[in-house]
N, C-alpha and C positions, 0 to 999 in steps of 0.2 A: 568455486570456479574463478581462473582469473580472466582479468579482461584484458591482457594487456596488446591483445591485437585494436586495438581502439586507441592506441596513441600512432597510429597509421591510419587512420580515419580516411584523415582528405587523402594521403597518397593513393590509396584501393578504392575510393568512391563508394564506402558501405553505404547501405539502405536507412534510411531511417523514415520513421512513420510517428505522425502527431495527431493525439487524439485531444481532441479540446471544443466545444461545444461554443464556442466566441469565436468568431470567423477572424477580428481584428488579432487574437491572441495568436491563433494559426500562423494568419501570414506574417508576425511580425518578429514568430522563431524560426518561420522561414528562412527568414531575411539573415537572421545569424547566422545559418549554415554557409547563405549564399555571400555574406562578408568575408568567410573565411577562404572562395573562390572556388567551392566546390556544389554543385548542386546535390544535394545528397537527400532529398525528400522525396521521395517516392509515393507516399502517401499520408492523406491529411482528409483526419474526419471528426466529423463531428456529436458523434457517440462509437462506445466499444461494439455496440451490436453490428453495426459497418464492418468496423476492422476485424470483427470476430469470420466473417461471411467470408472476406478476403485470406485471412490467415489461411484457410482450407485450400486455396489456391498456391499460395505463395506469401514465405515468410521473410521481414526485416529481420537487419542484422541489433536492431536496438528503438526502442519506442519506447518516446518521450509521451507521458500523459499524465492530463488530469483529470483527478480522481472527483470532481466536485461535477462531472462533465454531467452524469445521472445518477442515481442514489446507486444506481450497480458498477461503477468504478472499481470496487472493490472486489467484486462477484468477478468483472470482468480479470482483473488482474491474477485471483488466484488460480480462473481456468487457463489463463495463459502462461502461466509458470506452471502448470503441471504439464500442460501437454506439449506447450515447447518451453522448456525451461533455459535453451541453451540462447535464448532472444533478452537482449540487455534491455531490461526496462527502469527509467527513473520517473520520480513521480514528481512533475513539476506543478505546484499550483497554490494557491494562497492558503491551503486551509494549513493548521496545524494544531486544529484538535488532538489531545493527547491521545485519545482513545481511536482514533482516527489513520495518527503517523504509526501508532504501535501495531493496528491491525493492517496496517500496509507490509508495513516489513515482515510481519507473520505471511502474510501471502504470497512474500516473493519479492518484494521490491528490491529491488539493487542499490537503491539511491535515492534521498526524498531533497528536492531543493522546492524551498521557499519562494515563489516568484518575487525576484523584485521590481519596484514601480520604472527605475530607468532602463534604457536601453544597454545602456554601456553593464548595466547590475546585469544583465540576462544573458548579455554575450560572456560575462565571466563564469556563471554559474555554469551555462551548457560548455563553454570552453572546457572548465574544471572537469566536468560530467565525463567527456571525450577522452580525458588526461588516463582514462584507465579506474578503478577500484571500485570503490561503493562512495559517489557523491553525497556531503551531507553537508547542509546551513544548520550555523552556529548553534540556531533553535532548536534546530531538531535533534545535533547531540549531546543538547542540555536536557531534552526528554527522553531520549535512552539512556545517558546514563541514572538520569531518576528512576527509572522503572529497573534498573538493578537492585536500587536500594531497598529490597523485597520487606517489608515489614511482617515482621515473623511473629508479632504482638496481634497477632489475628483468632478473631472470634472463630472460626471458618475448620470445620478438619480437609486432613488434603483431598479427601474425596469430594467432600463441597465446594473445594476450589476448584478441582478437576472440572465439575461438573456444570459453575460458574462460568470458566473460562471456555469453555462451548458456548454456553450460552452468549456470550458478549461474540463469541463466534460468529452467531446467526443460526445457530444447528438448533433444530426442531428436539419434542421431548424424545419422538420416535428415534432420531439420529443420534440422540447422547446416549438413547439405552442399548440402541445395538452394538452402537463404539465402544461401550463401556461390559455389553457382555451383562446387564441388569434391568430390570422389569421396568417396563414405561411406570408403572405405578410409584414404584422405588424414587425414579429419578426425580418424578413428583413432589414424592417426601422430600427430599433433599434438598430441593427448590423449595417448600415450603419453610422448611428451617434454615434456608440462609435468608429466604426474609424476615425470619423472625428473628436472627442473628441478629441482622444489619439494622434492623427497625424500620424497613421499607416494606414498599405493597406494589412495587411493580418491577419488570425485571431493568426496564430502563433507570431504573435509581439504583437496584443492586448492583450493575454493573459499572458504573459513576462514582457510587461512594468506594466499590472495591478496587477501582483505577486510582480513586484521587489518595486511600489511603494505602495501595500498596500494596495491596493482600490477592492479587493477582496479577 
């Protein structure tokens, strides 16, 4: 999809909505909106379960959030690209876990920028963001293009990656066996032999060591 009705921003006065759990961080991307001469905020909360309640009412044209706001940031973000996908969201915030920016963009994100510490950093980034495309800091397209680099020197067959790569999802045994059309018992097995693979004993290491070396 493109955005390019978003380099018309300030002239049409779209909606925007900020979700960020730090009241100071709130108003003070406010304020970049309101430098540029437009008040375009419409709404500002301080978790997704807020703006989830609202969206049911009435939806922005784009929402800026961070994803650090409660552990479900991310819960939050994929229900709202499935069920409005056509709502431009970038993900502004300091984290840049690798496992972290990679499961954003799988959810739907449009855009991950790095908050930075000055003022004049933050009005460039959101300025950028506004310019139209898929916003990205330097870092974070140093980590996707790393995770192209798929390492194919992997212990793992693709059905155990397949099956991995749910799991680092968050998806239950129940939900990878009926996605996958195979017996809970099965996907089990399979989970037990990528730990035995990988030489881990929990699924937060298999999913860590198959990030940091590639194999998913």
């Amino acid at each position: 999809m493109q955005y390019s009705f978003l380099r018309t921003f300030w002239a049409y006065g779209m909606k925007v909505w900020i979700i960020d759990k730090d009241r100071v961080r709130r108003n003070e991307l406010e304020q970049v909106f309101v430098f540029h001469g437009q008040h375009g905020v419409t709404g500002k909360f301080r978790n997704p379960g807020k703006a989830i309640s609202m969206l049911r009412e009435t939806q922005p044209d784009a929402i800026f959030l961070n994803i650090d706001v409660e552990k479900h940031g991310l819960t939050f973000l994929s229900l709202l690209k499935k069920r409005w996908p056509g709502i431009y969201t970038v993900v502004l915030t300091t984290v840049d876990d690798r496992e972290i920016v990679l499961s954003a963009f799988k959810a739907g994100a449009d855009g991950y920028i790095t908050r930075p510490s000055d003022s004049a950093g933050l009005t460039n980034a959101v300025t950028s963001a506004l310019a139209g495309g898929s916003p990205i800091t330097t870092d974070i397209s140093r980590i996707l293009v790393e995770s192209f680099h798929r390492n194919y020197n992997t212990p793992l067959t693709r059905r155990e990656e397949e099956i991995l790569q749910n799991v680092a999802a968050g998806k239950t045994f129940t939900q990878i066996s009926r996605q996958l059309l195979i017996a809970r018992e099965t996907t089990k097995t399979h989970v037990r032999n990528i730990y035995r693979k990988l030489e881990v004993n929990c699924r937060a290491d298999a999913i860590h060591l198959a990030n940091k070396n590639n194999f998913i």
